[in-house]
GUSE-942746 format. One line per field, with one value per residue: x, y, z of N, C-alpha, C, O in turn; chain. Coordinates in steps of 0.05 Angstrom, whole numbers, plus 5000, padded with zeros to 4 digits. Atoms other than C-alpha are relative to their C-alpha. Layout:
n.px	X,... .
n.py	Y,... .
n.pz	Z,... .
ca.px	X,... .
ca.py	Y,... .
ca.pz	Z,... .
c.px	X,... .
c.py	Y,... .
c.pz	Z,... .
o.px	X,... .
o.py	Y,... .
o.pz	Z,... .
cadena	A,... .
***
This chain:
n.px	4986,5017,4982,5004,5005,5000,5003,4998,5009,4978,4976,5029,5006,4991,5007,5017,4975,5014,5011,4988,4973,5019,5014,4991,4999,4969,4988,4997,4983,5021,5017,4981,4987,5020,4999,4975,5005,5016,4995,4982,5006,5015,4978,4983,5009,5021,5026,4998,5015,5016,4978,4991,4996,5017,5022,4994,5012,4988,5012,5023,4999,4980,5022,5029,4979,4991,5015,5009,4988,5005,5024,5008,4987,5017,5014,4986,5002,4991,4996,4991,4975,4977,4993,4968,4992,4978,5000,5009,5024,5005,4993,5037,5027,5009,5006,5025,5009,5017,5003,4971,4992,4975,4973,5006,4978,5000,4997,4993,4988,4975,4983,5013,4996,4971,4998,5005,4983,4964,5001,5006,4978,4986,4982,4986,4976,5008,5023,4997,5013,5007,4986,5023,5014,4979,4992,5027,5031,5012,5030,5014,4981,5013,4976,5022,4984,5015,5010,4997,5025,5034,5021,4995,4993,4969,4982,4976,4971,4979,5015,4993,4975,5009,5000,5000,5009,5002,5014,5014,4972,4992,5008,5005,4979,5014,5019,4981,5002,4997,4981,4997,5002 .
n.py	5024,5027,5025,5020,5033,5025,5027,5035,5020,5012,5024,5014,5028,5012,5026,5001,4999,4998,4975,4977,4978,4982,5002,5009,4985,5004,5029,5002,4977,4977,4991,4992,4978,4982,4984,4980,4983,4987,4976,4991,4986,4991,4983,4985,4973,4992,5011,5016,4992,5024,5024,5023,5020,5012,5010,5028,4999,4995,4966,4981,5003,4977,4979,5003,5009,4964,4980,4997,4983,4973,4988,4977,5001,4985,5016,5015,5005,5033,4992,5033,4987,4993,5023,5009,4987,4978,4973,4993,5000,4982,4965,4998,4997,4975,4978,4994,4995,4984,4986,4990,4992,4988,5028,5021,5021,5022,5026,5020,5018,4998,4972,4980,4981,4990,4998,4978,4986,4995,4978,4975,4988,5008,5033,4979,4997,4979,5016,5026,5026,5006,5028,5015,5018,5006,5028,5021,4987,5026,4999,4987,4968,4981,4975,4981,4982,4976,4998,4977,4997,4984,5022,5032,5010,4991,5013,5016,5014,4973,4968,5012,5010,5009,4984,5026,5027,5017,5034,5012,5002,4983,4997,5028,5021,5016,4999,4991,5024,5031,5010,5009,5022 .
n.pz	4993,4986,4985,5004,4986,5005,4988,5007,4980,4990,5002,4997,4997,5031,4978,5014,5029,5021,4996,5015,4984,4990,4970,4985,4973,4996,4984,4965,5002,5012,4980,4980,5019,5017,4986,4991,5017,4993,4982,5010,5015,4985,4982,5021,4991,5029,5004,5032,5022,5013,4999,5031,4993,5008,4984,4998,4966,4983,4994,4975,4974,4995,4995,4980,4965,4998,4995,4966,4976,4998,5003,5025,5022,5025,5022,5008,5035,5007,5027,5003,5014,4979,4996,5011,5017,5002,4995,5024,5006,4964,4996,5013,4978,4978,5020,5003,4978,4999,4979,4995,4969,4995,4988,5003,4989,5020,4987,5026,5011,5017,5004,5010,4979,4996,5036,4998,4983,5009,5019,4988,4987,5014,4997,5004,4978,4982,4981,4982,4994,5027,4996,4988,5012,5025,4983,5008,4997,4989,4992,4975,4999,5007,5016,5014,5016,5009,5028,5004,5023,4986,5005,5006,5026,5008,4984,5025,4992,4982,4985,4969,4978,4978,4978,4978,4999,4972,4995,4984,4983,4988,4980,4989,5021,5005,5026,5033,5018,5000,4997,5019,4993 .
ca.px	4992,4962,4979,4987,4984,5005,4990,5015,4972,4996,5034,4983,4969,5004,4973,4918,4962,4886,4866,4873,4926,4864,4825,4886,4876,4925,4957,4967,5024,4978,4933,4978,5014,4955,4928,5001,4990,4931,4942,5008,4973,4921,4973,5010,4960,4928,4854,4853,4798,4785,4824,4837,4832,4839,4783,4834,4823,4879,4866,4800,4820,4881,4828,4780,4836,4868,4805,4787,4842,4841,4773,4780,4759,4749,4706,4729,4730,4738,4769,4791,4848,4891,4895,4968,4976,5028,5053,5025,4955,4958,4981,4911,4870,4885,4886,4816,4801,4734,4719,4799,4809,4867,4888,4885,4910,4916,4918,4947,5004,5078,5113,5055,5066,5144,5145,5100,5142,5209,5167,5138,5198,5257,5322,5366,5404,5357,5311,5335,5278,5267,5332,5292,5241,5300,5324,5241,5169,5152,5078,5041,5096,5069,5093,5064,5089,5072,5049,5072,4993,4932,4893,4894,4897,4966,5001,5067,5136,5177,5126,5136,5170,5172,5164,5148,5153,5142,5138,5113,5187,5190,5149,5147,5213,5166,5142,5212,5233,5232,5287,5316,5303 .
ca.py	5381,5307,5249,5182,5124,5063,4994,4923,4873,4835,4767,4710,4638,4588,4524,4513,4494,4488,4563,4613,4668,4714,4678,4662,4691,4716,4669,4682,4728,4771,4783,4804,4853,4884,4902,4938,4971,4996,5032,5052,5083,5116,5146,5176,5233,5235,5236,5186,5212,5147,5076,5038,4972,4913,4860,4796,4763,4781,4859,4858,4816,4868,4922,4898,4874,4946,4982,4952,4963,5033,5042,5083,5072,5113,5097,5040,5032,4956,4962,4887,4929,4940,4863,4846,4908,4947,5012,5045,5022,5044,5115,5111,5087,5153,5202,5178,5194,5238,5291,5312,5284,5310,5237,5172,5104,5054,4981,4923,4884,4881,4897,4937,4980,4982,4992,5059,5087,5081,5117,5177,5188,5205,5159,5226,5205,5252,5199,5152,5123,5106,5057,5034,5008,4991,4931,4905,4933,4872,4855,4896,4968,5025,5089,5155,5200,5273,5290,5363,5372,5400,5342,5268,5270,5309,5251,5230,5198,5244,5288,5252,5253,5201,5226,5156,5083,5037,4962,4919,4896,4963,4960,4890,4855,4797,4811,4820,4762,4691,4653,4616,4542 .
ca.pz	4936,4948,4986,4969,5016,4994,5028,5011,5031,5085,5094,5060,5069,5017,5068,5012,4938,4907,4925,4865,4881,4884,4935,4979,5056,5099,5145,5226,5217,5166,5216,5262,5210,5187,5243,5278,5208,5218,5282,5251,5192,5233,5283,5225,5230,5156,5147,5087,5031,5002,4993,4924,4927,4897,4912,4920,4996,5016,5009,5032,5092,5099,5096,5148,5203,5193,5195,5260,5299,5284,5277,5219,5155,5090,5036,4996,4919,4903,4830,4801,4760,4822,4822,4806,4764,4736,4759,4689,4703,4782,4760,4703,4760,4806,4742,4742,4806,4819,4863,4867,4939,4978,4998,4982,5006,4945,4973,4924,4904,4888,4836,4817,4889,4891,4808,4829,4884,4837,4780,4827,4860,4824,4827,4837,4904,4949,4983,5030,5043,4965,4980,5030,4981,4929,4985,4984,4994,5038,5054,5102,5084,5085,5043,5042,4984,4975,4904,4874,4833,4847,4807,4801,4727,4731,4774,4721,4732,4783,4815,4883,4947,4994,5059,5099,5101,5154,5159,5196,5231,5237,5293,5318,5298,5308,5243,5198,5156,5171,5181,5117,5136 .
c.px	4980,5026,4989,5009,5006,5005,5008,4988,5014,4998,4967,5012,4999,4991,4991,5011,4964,4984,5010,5010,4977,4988,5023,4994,5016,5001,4997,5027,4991,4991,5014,5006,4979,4983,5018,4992,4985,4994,5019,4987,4974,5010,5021,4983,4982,4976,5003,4970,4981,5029,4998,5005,4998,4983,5011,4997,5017,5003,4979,5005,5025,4984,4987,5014,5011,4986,4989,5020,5004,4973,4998,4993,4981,4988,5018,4998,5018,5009,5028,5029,5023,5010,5027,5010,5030,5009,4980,4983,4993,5001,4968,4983,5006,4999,4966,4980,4982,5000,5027,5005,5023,5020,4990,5013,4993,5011,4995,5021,5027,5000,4987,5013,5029,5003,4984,5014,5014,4984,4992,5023,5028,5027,5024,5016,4987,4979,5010,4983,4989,5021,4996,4985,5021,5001,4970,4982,4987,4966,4994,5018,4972,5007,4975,5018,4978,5003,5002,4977,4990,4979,5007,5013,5027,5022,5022,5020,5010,4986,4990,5023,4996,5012,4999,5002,5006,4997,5005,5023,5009,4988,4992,5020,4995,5002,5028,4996,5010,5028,5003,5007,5028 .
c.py	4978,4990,4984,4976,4979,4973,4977,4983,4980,4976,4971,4972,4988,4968,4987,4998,5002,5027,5018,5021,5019,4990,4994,5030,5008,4982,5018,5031,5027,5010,5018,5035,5023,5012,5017,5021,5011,5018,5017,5027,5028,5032,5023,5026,5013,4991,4997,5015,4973,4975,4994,4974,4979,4983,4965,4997,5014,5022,5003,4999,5029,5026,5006,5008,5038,5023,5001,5002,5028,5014,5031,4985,5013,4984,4980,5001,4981,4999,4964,5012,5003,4973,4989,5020,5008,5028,5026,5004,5009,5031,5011,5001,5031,5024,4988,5011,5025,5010,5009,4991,5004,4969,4977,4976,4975,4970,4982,4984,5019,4984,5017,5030,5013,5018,5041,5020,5011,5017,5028,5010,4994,4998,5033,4994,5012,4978,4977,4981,4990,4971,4990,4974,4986,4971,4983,5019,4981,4998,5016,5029,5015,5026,5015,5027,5039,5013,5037,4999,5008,4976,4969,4995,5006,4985,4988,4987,5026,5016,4989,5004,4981,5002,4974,4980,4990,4972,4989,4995,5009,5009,4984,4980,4971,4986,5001,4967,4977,4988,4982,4973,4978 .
c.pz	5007,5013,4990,5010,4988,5020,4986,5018,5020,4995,4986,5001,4974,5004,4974,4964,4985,4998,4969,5018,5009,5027,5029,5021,5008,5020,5028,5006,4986,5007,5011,4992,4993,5024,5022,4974,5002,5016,4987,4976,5010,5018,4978,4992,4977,5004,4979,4988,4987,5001,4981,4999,4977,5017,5012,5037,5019,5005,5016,5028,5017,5013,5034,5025,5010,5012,5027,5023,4999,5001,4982,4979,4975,4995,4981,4975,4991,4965,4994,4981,5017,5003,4989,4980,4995,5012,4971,5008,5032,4999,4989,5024,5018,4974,4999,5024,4999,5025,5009,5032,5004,5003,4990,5005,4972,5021,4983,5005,4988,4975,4998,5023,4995,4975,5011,5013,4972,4977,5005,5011,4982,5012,4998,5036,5031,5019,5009,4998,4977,4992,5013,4981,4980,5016,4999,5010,5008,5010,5027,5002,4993,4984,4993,4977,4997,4972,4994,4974,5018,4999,5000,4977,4992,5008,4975,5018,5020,5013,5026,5025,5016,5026,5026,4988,5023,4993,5024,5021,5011,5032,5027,4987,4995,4971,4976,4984,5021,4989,4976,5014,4975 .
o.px	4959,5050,4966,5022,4985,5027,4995,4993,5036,4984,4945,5036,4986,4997,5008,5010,4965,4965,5035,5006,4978,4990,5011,4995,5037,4982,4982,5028,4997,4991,5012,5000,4984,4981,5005,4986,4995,4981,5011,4993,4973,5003,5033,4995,4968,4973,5010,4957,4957,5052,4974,5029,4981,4981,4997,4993,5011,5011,4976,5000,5021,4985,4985,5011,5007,4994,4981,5014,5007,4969,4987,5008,4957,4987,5042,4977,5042,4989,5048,5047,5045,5033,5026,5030,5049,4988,4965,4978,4973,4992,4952,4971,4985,4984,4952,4956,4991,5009,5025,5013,5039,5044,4966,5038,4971,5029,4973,5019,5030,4983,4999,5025,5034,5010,4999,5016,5011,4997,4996,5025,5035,5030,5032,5028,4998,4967,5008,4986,4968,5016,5004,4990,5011,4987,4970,4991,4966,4956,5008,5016,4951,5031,4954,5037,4955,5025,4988,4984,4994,4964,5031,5034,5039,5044,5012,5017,5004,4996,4968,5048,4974,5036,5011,4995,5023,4979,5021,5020,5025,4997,4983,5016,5008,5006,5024,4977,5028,5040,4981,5029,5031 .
o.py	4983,4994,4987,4959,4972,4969,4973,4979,4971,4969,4969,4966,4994,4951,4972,5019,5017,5028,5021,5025,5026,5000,4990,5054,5002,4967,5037,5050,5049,5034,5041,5056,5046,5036,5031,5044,5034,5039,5040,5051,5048,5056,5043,5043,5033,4969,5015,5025,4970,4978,4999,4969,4979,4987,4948,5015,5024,5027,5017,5017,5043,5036,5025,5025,5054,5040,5020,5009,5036,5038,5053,4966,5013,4961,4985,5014,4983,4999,4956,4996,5005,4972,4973,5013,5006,5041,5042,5027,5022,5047,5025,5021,5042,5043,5007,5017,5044,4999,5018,5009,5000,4963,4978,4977,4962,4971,4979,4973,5040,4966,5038,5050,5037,5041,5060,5043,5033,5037,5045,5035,4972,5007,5038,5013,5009,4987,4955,4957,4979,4952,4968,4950,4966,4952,4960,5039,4974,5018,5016,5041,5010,5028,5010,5042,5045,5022,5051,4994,5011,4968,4963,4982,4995,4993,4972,4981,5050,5037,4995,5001,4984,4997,4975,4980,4997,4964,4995,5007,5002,5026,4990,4963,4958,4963,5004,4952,4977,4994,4971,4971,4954 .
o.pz	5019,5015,4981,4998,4978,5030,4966,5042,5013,4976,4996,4997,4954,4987,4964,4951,4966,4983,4965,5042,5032,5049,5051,5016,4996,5025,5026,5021,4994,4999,5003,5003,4989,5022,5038,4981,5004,5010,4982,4978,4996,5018,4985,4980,4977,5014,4964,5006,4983,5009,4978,5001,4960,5041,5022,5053,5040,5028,5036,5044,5037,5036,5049,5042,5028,5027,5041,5046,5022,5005,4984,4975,4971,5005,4980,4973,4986,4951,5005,4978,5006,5012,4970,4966,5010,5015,4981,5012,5039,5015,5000,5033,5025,4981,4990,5023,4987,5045,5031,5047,4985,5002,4983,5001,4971,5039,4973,5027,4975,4973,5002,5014,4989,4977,5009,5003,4962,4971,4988,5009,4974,5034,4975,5046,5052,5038,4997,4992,4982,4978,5008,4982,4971,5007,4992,5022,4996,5019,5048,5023,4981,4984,4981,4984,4993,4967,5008,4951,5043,5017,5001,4975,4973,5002,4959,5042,5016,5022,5034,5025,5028,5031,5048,4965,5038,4978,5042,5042,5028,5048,5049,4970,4979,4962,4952,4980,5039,4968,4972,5026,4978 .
cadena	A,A,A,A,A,A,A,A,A,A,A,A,A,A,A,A,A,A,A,A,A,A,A,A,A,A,A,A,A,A,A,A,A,A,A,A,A,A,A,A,A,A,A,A,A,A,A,A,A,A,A,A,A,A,A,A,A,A,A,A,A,A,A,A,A,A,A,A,A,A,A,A,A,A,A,A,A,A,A,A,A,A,A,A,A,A,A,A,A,A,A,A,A,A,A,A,A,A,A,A,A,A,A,A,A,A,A,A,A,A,A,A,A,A,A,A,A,A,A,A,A,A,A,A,A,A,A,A,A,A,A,A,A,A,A,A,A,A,A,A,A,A,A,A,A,A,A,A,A,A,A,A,A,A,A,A,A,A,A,A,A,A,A,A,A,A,A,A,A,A,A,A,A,A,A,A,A,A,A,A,A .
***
């Protein structure tokens, strides 16, 4: 069996209209989110293996804020492919994964993120918290799925359960959605 972690970067900063989508930061609320996540992911009791990342700001900053309020953090592997991907090319990237670790926390981008859930876990009625993600996979969620393989390269459509998600609201109603102005 593996695990697989998944992170959405949290909430980013739209202040700046001449920023490419890559370099945008996160905003004040980002902060915030990313590190509650951080403990949150921490407290959840997995020793992570490694992280997946992509390298846009608002991941790494995600990363950092995270890592220091928990003062954990794996090894990182900065990979510019996680950058707005697809689910398809997120499943490739962990079938390439070396050294077989037991865990791993991928940290990226919707749809690519949500798009992966709904193809690991299958759409058979049995996972609540899979209609969970169905309603949104909002910045700063967390979702850890447990993987029925031995290897990376065996990860397909359906060979998931998900076992957690959390967001950020969930722990700081602070943090849900913003009021529709």
């Amino acid at each position: 069996m593996k695990l697989l972690g998944l992170f959405r970067h949290a909430k980013s900063d739209w202040n700046d209209a001449r920023l490419r989508d890559f370099d945008r930061p996160l905003n004040a609320r980002g902060r915030k989110g990313a590190a509650l996540m951080g403990v949150h992911i921490r407290d959840y009791g997995v020793r992570w293996s490694r992280i997946i990342a992509s390298p846009a700001a608002r991941v790494t900053q995600t990363i950092e804020i995270a890592s220091d309020a928990s003062g954990e953090s794996p090894p990182v592997i900065w990979d510019r492919r996680v950058y707005l991907a697809s689910s398809a090319t997120l499943m490739d990237l962990l079938r390439e994964q070396e050294g077989n670790p037991a865990s791993i926390i991928m940290v990226g981008h919707n749809p690519g993120l949500e798009d992966l859930i709904f193809d690991l876990v299958p759409d058979d009625g049995s996972s609540p918290l899979r209609e969970i993600v169905e309603v949104k996979f909002p910045t700063a969620a967390f979702a850890v799925l447990e993987l029925d393989i031995d290897r990376w390269e065996d990860i397909d459509d359906g060979t998931a359960r998900l076992v957690h998600v959390m967001r950020p609201r969930d722990l700081d109603p602070d943090l849900g959605p913003e009021p529709v102005r």
